[in-house]
DONUZA-852716 format. One record per residue (C-alpha): x, y, z; residue in one letter; residue number from 1. Coordinates in Angstrom, 2 decimals. Layout:
<atoms>
{X->X, Y->Y, Z->Z, rest->A, nr->NUM}
...
</atoms>
This chain:
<atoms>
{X->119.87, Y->90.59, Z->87.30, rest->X, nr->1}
{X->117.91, Y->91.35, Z->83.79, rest->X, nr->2}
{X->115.61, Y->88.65, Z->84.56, rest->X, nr->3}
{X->114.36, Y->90.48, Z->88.45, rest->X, nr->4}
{X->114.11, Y->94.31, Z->86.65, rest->X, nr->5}
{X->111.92, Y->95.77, Z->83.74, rest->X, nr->6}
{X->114.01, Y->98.63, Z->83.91, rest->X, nr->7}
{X->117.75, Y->99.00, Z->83.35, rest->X, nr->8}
{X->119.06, Y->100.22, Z->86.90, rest->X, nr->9}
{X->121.00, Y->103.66, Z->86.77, rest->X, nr->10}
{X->122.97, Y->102.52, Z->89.75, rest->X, nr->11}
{X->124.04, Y->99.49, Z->91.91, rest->X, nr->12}
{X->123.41, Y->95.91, Z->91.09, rest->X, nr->13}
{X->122.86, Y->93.33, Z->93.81, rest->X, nr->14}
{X->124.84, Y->90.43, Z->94.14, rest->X, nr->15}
{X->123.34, Y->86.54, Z->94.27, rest->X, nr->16}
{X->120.02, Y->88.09, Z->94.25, rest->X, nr->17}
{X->118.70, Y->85.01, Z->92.50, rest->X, nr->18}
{X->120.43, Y->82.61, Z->95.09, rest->X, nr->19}
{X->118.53, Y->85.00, Z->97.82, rest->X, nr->20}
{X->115.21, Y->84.82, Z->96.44, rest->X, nr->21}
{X->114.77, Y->81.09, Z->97.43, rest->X, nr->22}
{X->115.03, Y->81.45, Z->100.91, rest->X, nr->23}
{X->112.32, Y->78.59, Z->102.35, rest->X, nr->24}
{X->109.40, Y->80.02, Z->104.54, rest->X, nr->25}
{X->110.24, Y->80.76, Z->107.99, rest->X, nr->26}
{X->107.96, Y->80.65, Z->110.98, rest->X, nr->27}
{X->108.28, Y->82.63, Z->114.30, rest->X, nr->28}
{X->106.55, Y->83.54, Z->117.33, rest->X, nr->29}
{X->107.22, Y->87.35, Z->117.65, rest->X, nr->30}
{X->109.44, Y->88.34, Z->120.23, rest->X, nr->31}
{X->108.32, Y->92.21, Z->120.55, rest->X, nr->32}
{X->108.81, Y->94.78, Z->122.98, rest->X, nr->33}
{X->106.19, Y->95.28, Z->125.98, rest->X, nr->34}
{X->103.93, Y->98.20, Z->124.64, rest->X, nr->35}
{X->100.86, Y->99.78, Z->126.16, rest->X, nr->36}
{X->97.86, Y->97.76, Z->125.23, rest->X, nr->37}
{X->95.11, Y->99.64, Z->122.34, rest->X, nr->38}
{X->91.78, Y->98.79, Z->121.86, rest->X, nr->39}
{X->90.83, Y->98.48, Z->118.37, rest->X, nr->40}
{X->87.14, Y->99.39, Z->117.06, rest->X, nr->41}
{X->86.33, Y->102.00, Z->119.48, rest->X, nr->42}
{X->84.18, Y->101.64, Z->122.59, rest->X, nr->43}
{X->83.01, Y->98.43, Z->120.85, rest->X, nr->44}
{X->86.80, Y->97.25, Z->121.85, rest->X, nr->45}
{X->86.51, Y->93.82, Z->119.49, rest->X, nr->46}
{X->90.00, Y->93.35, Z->119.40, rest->X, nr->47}
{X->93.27, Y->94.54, Z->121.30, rest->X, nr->48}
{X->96.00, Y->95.74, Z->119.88, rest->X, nr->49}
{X->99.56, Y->95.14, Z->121.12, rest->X, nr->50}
{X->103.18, Y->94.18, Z->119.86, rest->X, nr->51}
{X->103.45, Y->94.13, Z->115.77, rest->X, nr->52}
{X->100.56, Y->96.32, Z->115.02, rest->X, nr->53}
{X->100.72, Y->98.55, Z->117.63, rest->X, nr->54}
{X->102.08, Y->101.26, Z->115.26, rest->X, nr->55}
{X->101.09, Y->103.96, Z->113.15, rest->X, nr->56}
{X->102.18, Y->104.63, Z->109.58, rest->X, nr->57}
{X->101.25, Y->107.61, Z->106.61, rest->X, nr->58}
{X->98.89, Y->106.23, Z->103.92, rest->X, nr->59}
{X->100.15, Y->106.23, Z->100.61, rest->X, nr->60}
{X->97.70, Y->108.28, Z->98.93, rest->X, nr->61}
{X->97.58, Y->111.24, Z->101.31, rest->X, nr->62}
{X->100.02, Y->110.11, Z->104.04, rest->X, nr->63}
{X->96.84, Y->110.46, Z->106.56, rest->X, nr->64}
{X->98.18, Y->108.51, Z->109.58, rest->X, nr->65}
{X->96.47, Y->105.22, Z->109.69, rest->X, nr->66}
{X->96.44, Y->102.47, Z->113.25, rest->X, nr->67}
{X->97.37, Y->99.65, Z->112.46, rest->X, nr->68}
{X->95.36, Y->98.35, Z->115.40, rest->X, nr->69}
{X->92.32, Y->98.73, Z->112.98, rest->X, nr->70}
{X->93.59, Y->94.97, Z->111.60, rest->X, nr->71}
{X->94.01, Y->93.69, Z->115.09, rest->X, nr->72}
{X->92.35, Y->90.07, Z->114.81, rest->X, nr->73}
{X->92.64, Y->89.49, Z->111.25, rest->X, nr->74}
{X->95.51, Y->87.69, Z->109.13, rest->X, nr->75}
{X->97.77, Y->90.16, Z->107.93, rest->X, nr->76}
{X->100.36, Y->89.88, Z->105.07, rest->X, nr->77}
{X->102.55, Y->92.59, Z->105.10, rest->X, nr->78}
{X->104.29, Y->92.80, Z->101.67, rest->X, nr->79}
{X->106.98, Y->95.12, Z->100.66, rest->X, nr->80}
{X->106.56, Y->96.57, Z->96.94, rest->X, nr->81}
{X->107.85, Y->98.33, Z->93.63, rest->X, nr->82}
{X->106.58, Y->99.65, Z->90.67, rest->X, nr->83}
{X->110.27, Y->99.01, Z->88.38, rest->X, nr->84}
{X->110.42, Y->95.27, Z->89.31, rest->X, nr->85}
{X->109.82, Y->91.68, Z->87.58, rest->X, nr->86}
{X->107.43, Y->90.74, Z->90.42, rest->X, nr->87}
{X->105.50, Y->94.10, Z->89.83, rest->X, nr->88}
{X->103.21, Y->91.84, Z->88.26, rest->X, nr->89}
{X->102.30, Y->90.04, Z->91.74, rest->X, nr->90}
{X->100.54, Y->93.14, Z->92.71, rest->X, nr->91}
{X->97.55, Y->91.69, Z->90.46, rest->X, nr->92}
{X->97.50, Y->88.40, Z->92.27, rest->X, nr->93}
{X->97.86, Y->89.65, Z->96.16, rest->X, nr->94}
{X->94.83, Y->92.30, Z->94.86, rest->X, nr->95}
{X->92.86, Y->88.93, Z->93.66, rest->X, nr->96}
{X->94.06, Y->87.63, Z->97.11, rest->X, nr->97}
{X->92.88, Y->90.32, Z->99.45, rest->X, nr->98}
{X->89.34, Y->90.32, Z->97.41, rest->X, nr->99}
{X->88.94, Y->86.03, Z->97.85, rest->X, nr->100}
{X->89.78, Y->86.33, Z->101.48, rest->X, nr->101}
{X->88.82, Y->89.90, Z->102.92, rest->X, nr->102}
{X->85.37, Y->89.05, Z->103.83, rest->X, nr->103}
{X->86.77, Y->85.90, Z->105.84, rest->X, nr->104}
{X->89.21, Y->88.06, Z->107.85, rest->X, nr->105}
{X->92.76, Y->88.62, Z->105.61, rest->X, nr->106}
{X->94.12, Y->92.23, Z->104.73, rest->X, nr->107}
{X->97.24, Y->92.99, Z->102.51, rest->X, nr->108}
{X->99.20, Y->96.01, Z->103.40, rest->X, nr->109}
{X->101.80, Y->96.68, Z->100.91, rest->X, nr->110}
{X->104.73, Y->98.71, Z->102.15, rest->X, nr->111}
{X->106.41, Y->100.66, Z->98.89, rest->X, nr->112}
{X->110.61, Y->100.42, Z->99.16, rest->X, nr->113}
{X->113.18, Y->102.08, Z->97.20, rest->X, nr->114}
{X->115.79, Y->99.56, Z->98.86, rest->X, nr->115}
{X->116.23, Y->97.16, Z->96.26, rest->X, nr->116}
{X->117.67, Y->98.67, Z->92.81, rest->X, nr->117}
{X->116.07, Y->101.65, Z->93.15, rest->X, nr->118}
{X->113.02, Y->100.22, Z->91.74, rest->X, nr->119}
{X->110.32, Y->102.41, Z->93.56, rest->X, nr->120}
{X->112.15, Y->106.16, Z->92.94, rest->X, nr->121}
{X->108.60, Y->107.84, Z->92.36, rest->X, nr->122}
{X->106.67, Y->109.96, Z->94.67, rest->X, nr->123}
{X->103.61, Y->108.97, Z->97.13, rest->X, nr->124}
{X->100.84, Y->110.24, Z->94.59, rest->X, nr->125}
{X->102.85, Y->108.68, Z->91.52, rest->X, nr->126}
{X->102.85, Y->105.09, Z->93.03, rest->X, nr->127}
{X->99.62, Y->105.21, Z->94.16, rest->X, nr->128}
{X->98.48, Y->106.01, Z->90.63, rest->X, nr->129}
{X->100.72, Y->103.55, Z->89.39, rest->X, nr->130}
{X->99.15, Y->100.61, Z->91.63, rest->X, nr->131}
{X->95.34, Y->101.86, Z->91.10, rest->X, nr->132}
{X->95.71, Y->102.33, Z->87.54, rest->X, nr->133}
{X->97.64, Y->99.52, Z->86.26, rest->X, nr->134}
{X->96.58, Y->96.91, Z->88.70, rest->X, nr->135}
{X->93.50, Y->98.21, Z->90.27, rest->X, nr->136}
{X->94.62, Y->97.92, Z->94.09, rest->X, nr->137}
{X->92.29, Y->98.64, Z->96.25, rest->X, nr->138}
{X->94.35, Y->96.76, Z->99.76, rest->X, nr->139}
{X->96.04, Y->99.19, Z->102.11, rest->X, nr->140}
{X->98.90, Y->100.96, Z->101.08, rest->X, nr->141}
{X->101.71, Y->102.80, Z->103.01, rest->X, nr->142}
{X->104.05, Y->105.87, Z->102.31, rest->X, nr->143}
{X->107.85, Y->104.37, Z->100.81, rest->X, nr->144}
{X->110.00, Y->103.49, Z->103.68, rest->X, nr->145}
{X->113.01, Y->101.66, Z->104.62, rest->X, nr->146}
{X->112.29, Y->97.47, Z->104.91, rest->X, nr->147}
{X->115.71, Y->96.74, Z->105.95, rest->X, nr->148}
{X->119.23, Y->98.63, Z->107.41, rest->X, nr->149}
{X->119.96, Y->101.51, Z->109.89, rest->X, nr->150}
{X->116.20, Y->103.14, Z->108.50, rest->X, nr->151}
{X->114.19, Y->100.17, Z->108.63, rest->X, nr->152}
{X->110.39, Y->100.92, Z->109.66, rest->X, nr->153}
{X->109.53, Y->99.71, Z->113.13, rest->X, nr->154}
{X->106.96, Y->97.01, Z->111.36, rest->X, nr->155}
{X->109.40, Y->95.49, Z->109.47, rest->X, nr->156}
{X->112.33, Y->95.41, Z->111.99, rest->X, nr->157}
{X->110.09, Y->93.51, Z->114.54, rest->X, nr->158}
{X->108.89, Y->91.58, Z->111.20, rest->X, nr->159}
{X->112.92, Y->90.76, Z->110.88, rest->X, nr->160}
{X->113.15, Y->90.20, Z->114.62, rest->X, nr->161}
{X->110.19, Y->87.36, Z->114.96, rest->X, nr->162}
{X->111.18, Y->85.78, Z->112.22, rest->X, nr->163}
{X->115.15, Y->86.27, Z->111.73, rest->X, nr->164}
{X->114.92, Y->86.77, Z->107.86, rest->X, nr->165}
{X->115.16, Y->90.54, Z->106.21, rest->X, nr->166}
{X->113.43, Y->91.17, Z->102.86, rest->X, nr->167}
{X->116.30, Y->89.82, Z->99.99, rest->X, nr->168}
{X->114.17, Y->91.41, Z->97.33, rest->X, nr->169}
{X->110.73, Y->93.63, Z->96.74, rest->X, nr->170}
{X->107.40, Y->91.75, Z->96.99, rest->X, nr->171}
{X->109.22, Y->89.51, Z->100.27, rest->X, nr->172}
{X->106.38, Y->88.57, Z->102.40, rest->X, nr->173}
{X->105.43, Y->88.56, Z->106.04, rest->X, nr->174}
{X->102.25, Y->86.30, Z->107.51, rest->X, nr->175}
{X->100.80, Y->87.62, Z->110.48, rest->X, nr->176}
{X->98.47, Y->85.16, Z->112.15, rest->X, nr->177}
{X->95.36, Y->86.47, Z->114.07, rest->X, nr->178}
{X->96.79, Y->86.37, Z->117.61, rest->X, nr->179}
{X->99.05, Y->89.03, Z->116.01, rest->X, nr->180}
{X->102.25, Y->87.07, Z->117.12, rest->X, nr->181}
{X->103.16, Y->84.32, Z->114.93, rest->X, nr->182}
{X->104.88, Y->85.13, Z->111.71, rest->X, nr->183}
{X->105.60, Y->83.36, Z->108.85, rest->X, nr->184}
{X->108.32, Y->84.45, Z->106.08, rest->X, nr->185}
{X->107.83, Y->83.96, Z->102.37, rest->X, nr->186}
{X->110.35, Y->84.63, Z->99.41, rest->X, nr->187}
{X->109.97, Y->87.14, Z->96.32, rest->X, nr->188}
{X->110.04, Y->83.85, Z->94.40, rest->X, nr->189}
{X->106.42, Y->82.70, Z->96.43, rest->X, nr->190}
{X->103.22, Y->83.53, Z->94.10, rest->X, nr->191}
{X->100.41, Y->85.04, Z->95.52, rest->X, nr->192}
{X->98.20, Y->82.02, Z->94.17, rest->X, nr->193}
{X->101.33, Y->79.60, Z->95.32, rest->X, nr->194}
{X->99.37, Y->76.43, Z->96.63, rest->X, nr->195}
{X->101.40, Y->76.10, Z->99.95, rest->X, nr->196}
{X->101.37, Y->79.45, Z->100.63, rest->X, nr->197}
{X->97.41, Y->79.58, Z->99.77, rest->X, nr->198}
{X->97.33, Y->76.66, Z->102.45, rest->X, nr->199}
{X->98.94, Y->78.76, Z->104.94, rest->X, nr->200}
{X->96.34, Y->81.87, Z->104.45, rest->X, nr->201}
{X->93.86, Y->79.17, Z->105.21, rest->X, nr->202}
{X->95.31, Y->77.86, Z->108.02, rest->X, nr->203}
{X->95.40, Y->81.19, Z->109.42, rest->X, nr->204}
{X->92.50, Y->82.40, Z->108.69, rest->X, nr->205}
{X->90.92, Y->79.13, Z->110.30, rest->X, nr->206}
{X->92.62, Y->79.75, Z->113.62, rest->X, nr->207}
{X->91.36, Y->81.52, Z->116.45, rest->X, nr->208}
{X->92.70, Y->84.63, Z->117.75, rest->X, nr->209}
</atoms>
């Protein structure tokens, strides 16, 4: 476990962790519930906005509801994150990640979780300092939550849904393609700069809605 944490952990270790880490990348077409379509962009409506991101979370920083709806269209990796971790590091490549692609239609939204060896015990304000500070994020960020169990956040639980996989560890990642549907799965173990996984951002940003 002393080569996943930075930290030593004050309670609960977590078996086979390494074992879980490798889990291959999965792909899915989301099965969500039927919800009430949203137009994204205002009266412009470029995009609607139904199934995964028809939700709403608190922003990290000042827990200011944010639409996810806003990212309707683009390719969305949703990534879940902690400050206490041995892939803390990764926050400095999915930052050099969202600034490469941004401007040809990708956003990271990282999703801060206490859920895995109590690696993320600080408060909104101190993790957002934490991420801005040491890594200079500047990608969306969300207030902690639940990524898995009876608390998981509705994102994450139709993330686990589409694509039968739950996070095994922080920095797991999700790949939302543009229509908004199809989802890919990547381990902890997957760099942001990863050449296969790179490949996929392409090929998703190179689709069509």
């Amino acid at each position: 476990m002393d080569k996943f944490c930075t930290k030593q952990q004050t309670w609960r270790l977590w078996p086979l962790v390494a074992a879980l880490l490798g889990a291959p990348v999965l792909s899915a077409q989301a099965a969500t519930t039927p919800t009430a379509p949203s137009t994204a962009g205002g009266a412009s409506g470029v995009a609607t906005c139904t199934g995964l991101l028809n939700k709403t979370f608190p922003r990290l920083q000042d827990e200011k509801p944010q639409s996810l709806c806003q990212y309707s269209g683009q390719v969305v990796l949703v990534v879940n994150t902690a400050s206490y971790c041995g892939f803390t590091g990764q926050y400095k490549g999915l930052e050099a990640l969202y600034s490469k692609y941004k401007d040809k239609g990708l956003v990271v939204l990282g999703f801060p979780s206490n859920d895995f060896g109590n690696q993320e015990p600080g408060s909104g304000k101190e993790i957002a300092e934490f991420c801005a500070n040491t890594f200079g994020v500047k990608f969306p960020m969300f207030a902690k939550s639940h990524v898995r169990g009876d608390e998981v956040n509705p994102l994450h639980a139709e993330l686990i849904k589409a694509t039968g996989t739950t996070p095994k560890w922080n920095f797991y990642k999700y790949l939302v393609g543009r229509d908004g549907r199809s989802v890919s799965a990547f381990s902890s173990m997957t760099s942001p700069d990863d050449r296969d996984f790179l490949a996929e951002v392409e090929k998703r940003l190179a689709a069509k809605p």
